[in-house]
C-alpha positions in Angstrom: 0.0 0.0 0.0 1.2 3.4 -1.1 1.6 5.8 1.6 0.8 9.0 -1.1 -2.5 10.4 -0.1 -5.7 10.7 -2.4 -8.6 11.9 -0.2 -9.2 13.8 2.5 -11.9 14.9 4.7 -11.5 17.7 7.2 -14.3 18.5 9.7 -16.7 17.5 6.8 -20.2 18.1 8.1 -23.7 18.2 6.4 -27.7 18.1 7.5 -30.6 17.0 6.3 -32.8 20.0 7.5 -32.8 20.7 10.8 -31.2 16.9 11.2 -27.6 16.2 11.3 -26.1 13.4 9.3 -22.6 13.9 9.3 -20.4 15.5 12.4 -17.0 17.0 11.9 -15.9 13.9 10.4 -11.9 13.8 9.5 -10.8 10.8 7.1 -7.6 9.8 5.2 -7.0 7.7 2.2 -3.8 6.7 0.4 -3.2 5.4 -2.7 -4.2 1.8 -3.2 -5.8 1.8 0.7 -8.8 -0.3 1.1 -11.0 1.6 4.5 -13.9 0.5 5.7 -16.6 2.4 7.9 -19.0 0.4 9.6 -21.8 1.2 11.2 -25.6 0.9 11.5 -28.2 1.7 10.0 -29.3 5.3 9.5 -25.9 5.8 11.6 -24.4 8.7 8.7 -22.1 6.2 6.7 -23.3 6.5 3.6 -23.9 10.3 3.5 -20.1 10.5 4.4 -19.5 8.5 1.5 -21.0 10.5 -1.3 -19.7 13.7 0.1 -16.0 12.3 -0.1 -17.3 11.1 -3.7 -18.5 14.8 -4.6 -22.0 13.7 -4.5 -23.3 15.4 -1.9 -21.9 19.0 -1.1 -21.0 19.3 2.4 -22.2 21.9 4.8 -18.7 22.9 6.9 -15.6 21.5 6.1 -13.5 20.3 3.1 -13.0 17.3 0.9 -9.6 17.3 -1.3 -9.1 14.8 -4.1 -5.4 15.0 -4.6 -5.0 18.1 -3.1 -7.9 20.2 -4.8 -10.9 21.1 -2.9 -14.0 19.3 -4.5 -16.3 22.3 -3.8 -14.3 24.6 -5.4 -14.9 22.6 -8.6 -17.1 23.5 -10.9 -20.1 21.0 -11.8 -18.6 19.7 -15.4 -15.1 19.3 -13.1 -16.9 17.6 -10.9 -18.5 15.0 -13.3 -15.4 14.1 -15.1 -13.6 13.6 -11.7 -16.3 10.9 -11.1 -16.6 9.8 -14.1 -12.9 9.1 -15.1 -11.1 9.0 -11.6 -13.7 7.3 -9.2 -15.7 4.1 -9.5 -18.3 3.1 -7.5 -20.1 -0.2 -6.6 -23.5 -0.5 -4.8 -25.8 -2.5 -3.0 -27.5 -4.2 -5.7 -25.3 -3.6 -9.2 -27.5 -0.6 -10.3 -26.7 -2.3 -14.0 -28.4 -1.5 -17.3 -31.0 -3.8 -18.1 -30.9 -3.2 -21.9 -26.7 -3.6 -22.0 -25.1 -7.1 -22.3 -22.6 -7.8 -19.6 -20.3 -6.7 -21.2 -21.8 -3.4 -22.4 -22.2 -2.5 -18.7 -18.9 -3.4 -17.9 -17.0 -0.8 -20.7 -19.2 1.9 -20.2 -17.0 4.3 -18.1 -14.4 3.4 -21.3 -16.9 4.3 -23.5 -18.0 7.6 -21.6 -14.4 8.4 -21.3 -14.0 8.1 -25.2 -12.4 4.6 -25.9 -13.4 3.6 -28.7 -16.4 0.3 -28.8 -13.8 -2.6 -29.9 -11.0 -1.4 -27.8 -13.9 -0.5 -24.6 -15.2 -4.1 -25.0 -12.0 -6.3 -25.0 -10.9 -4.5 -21.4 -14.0 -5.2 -20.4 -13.7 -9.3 -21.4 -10.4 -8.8 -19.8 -11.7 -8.2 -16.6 -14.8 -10.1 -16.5 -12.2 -12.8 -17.2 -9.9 -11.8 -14.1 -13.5 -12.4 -11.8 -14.5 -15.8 -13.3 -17.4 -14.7 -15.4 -15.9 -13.8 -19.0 -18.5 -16.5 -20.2 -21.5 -14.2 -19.1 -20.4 -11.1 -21.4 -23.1 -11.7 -23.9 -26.1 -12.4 -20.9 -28.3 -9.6 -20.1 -28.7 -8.6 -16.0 -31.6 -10.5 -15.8 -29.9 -13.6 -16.8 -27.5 -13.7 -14.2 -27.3 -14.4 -10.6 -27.0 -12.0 -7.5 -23.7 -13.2 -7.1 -22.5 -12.8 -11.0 -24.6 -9.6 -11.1 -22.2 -7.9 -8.6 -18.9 -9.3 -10.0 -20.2 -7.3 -12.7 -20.7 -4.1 -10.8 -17.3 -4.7 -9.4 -16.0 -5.1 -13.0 -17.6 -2.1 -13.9 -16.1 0.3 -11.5 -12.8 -1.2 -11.9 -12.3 -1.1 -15.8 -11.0 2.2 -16.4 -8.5 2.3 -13.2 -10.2 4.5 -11.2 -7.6 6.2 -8.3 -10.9 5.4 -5.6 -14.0 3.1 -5.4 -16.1 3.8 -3.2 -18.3 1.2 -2.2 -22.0 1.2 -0.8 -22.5 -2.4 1.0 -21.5 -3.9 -1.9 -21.9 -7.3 -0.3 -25.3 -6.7 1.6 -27.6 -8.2 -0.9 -26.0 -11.5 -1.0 -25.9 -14.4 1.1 -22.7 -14.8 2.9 -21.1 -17.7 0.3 -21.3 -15.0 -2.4 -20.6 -12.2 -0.3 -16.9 -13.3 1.0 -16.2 -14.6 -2.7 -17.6 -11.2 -4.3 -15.6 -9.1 -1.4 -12.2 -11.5 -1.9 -12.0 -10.9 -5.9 -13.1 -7.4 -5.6 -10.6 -6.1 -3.2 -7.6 -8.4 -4.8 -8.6 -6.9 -8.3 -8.3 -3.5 -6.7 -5.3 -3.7 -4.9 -3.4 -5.3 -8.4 -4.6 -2.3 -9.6 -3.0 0.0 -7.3 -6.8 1.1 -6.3 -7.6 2.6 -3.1 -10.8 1.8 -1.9 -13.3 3.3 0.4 -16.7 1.1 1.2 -18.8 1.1 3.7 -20.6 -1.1 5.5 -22.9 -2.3 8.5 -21.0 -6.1 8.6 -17.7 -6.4 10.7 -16.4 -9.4 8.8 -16.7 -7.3 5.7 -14.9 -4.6 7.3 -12.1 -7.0 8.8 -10.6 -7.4 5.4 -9.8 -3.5 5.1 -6.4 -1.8 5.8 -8.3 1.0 8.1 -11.0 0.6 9.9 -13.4 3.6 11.2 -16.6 3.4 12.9 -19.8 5.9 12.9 -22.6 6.4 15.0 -25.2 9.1 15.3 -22.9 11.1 12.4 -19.6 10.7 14.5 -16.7 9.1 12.8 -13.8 7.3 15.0 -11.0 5.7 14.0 -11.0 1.9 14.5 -7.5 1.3 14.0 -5.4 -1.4 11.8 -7.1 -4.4 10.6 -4.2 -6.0 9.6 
């Protein structure tokens, strides 16, 4: 793991009304890191995530991708930088129903410009690398949970993105396919040179991070070392 820095959050806070979701929360990431934040439900974990991923502007405090502030960029800036720097996996694929497997799979190539052939064989590539380059012609529908998130994880790993972040990208699957899913995912990543940034409400998930952190009512503590 590289110890060059990526992301940042200082004192990031942010409120849904008169609620507060996230609390003066202060992060680091370095290059190819895998963190995890766990916590419970409703607990502020995934509002912390998309404001580090430029989703969600924050109310007080910063976010720096490689030193630049992420609200001092404009909205187009902030598109590309998801778009061509960041991946992202979530809880239940969020894949095009109408795009083979393989479609799904090179679209941040093909958003970024690379042309269809090229787009397509990095895309077999990698489906390959997770054990499912026989699925690139099937359709969402026709695959399993299990398969269906190897291709989300595919997906946000194609164009070697600097950070994935991760929104329980295990929690719809039972817990044979969720420590398979988890185990290629993060190995994939780290070949890569990926950092990576999920969160999560399951411990054993968390176990396999770098860094662990911890949140509850919108408070983020460090967890320490998982390895």
């Amino acid at each position: 793991m590289s110890t060059s820095e990526v992301l940042r959050a200082s004192g990031v806070s942010l409120r849904y009304g008169e609620t507060p979701a996230v609390r003066e929360a202060h992060l680091s990431l370095a290059a190819g890191e895998v963190a995890a934040i766990t916590g419970a439900s409703g607990s502020g974990k995934s509002s912390l995530l998309y404001c580090l991923a430029g989703v969600l502007p924050v109310d007080r405090g910063e976010v720096r991708f490689e030193g630049r502030v992420l609200g001092d960029l404009d909205d187009e800036e902030i598109s590309t930088l998801r778009r061509e720097r960041f991946g992202f996996v979530f809880q239940y694929g969020e894949l095009l129903p109408e795009l083979t497997v393989e479609e799904n799979t090179a679209l941040p190539l093909r958003l970024a410009g690379r042309r269809k052939r090229a787009a397509l064989r990095e895309a077999g590539e990698v489906l390959d690398r997770l054990g499912i380059g026989d699925l690139r012609e099937r359709r969402p529908g026709q695959v399993s949970g299990g398969q269906s998130q190897r291709v989300a994880v595919a997906r946000a790993l194609v164009h070697r993105p600097t950070v994935v972040f991760a929104d329980e990208p295990t929690g719809s699957l039972d817990s044979a396919n969720a420590g398979a899913v988890l185990r290629e995912f993060l190995e994939l990543a780290r070949s890569r040179g990926t950092a990576v940034l999920l969160v999560t409400h399951d411990t054993t998930v968390a176990s396999q991070a770098d860094t662990r952190y911890t949140m509850a009512d919108g408070v983020l503590d460090m967890a320490g070392a998982a390895r």
